[in-house]
C-alpha positions as CSV (number, residue, x, y, z in Angstrom):
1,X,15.3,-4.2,24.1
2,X,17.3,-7.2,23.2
3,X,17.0,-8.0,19.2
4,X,17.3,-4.8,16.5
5,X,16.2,-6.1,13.1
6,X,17.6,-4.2,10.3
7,X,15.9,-3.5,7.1
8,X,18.7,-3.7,4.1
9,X,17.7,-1.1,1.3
10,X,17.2,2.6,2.1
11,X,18.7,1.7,6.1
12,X,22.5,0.2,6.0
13,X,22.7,0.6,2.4
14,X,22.0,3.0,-0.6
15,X,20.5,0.6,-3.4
16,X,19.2,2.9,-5.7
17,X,21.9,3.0,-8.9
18,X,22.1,-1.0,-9.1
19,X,18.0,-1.3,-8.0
20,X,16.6,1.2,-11.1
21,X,19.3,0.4,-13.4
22,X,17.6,-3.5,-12.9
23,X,14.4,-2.5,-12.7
24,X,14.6,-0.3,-16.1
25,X,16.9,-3.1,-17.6
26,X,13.8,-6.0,-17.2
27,X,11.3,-3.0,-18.3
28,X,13.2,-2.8,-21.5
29,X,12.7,-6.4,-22.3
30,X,8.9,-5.9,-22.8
31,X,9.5,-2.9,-24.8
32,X,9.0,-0.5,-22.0
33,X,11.7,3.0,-21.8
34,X,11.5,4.5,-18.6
35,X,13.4,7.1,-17.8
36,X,11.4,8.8,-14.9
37,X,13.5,8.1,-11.7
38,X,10.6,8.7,-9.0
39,X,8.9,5.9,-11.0
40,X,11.9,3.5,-10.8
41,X,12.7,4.5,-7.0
42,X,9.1,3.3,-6.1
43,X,10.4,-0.3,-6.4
44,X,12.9,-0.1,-4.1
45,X,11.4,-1.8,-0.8
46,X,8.4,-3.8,-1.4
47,X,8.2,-7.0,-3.3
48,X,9.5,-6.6,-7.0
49,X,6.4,-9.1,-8.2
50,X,4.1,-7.0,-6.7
51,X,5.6,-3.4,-8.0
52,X,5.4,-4.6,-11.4
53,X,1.7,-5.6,-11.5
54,X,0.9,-2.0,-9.6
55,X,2.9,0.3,-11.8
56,X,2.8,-1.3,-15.0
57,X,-0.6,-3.3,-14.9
58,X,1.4,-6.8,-15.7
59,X,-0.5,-10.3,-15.2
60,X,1.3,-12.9,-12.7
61,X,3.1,-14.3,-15.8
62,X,4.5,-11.4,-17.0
63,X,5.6,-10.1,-13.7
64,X,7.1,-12.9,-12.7
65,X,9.0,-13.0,-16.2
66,X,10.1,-9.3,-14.9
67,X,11.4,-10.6,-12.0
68,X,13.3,-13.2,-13.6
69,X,14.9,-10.8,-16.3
70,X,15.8,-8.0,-13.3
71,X,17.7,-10.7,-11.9
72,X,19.6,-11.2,-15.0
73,X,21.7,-8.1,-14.5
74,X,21.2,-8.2,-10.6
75,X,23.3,-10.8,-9.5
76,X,25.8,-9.8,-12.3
77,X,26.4,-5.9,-11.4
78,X,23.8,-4.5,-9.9
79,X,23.9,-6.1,-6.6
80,X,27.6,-4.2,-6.3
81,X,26.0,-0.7,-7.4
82,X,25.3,0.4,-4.1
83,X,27.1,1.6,-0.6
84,X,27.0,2.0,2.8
85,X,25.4,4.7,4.4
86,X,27.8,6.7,6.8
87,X,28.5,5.2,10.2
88,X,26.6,1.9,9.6
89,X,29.8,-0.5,10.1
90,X,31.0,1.3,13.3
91,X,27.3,2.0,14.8
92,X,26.4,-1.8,14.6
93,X,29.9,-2.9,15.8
94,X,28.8,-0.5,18.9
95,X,25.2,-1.7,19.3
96,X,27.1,-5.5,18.7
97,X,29.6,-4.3,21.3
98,X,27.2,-3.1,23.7
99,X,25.1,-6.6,23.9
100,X,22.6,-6.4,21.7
101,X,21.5,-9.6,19.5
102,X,21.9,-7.9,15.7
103,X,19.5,-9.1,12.7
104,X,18.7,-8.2,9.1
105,X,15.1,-9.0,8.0
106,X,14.9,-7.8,4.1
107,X,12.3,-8.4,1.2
108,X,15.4,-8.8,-0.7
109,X,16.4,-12.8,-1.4
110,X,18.4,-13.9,1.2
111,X,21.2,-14.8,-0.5
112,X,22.0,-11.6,-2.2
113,X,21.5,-10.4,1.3
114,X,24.1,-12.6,2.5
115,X,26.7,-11.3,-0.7
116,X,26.0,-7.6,0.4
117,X,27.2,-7.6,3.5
118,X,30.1,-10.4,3.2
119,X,30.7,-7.6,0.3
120,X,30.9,-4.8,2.8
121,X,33.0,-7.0,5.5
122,X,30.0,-6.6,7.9
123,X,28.3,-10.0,8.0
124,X,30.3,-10.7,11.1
125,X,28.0,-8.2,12.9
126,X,24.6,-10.4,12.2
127,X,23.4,-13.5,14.7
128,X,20.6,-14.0,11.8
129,X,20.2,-13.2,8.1
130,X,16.8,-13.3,6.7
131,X,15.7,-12.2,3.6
132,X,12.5,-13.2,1.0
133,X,12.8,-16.7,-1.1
134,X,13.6,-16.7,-4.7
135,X,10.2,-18.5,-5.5
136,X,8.3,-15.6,-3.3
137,X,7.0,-17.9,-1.3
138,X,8.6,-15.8,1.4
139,X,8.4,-12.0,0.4
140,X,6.7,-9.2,2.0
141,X,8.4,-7.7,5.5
142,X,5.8,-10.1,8.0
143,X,6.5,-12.8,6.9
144,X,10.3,-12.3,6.7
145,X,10.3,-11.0,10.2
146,X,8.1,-14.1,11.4
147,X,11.2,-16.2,9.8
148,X,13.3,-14.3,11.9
149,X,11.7,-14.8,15.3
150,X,11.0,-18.2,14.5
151,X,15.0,-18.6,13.6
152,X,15.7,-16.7,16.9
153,X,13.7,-18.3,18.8
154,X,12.0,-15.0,20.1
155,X,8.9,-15.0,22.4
156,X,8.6,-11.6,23.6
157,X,8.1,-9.3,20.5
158,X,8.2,-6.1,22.7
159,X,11.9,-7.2,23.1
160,X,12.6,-6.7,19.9
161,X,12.5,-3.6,17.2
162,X,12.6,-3.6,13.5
163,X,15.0,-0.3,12.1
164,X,13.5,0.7,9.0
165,X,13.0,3.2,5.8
166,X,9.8,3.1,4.4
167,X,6.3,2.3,5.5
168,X,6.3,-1.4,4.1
169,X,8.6,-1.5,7.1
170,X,6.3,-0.2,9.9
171,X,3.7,-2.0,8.6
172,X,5.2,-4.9,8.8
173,X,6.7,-4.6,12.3
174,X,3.0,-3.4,13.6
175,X,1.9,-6.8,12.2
176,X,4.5,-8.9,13.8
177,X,3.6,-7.0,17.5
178,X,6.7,-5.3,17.3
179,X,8.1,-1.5,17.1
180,X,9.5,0.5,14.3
181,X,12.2,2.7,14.0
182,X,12.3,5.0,11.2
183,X,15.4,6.4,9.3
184,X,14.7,9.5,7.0
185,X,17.8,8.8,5.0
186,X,16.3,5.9,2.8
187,X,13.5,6.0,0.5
188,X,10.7,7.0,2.5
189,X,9.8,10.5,4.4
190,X,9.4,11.1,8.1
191,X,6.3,11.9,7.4
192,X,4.9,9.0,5.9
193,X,7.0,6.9,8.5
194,X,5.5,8.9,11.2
195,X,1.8,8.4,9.7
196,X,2.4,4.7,9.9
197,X,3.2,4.8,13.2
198,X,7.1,4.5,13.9
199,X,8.0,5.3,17.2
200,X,10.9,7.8,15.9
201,X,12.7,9.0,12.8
202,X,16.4,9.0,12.9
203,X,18.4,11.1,10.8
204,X,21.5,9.4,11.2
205,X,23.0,5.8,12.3
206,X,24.4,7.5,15.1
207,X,21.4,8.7,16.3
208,X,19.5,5.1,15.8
209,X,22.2,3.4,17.7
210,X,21.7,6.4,21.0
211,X,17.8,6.1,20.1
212,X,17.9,2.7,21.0
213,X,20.6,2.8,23.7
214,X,19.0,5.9,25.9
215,X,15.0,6.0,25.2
216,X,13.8,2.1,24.6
């Protein structure tokens, strides 16, 4: 195993405040008070267009004007309203340490990507950044991932893995030919990440980085 891509949300970072405050900030433009945090959490991983037409039945134009008006107060303050899980600086420095070509491949737009973890004095760590367009032409987790290996030049898939939270994740790795490591700290369960077919859940950054070091 020579490449580990990282998912962003719910794996090296807890996104949840800045994410539903966003989310509940655009719903609000269209006259919408929600208040029910299970409802708001479910966009947190797949593409926001496509969350807004599933859970609140809006057309392409008024997703997309969703989108636009999340944004507003994303890449004012909510893009700082999250943190680091525990160990994620000093578990990649050791996986980085211990040779291993280090990657983020994210649904979130690449450039907020980018502020995160210059944010978080970890963008060091990464040989590639790659995250989802701003004109979602580039969005869902396959076709982020296929950006990657194209950046990376990779030709053997089973040489890489793609660490994860939620089942978007796994299915996206299965469609790229790759593996999926699941954490249980994000915002899916071990179950459902298990159902998909990950190879493992983690319960820790720790044990991803002696997952990946002493069984693949």
């Amino acid at each position: 195993m020579k490449t580990l891509f990282f998912d962003l949300d719910g794996t090296l970072i807890n996104s949840e405040p800045g994410i539903t405050k966003c989310v509940q900030y655009a719903l609000d433009a269209f006259g919408i008070e929600e208040n029910n945090m299970d409802r708001l959490r479910r966009f947190i991983g797949p593409p926001l267009f496509d969350s807004f037409c599933k859970y609140y039945d809006f057309d392409e134009k008024k997703a997309r004007e969703a989108v636009a008006k999340y944004r507003e107060r994303y890449h004012v303050t909510g893009i700082y309203e999250c943190e680091l899980y525990p160990g994620v600086k000093k578990e990649l420095a050791r996986l980085k340490q211990d040779g291993y070509q280090i990657a983020m491949a994210s649904s979130k737009p690449e450039s907020s990507c980018m502020t995160i973890l210059k944010h978080f004095g970890i963008d060091s760590l990464f040989d590639e950044v790659v995250g989802a367009t701003m004109d979602g032409s580039r969005d869902s987790k396959i076709q982020v991932l296929e950006e990657a290996m194209r950046r990376m030049e990779i030709k053997d898939r089973t040489q890489a893995v793609l660490i994860g939270d939620t089942r978007f994740d796994v299915d996206g790795a299965k469609q790229a030919g790759m593996d999926c490591i699941g954490v249980s700290y994000g915002f899916g369960s071990e179950e459902e990440l298990l159902s998909h077919g990950a190879i493992a859940v983690c319960h820790t950054m720790k044990e991803v980085r002696e997952y990946i070091e002493h069984e693949i």
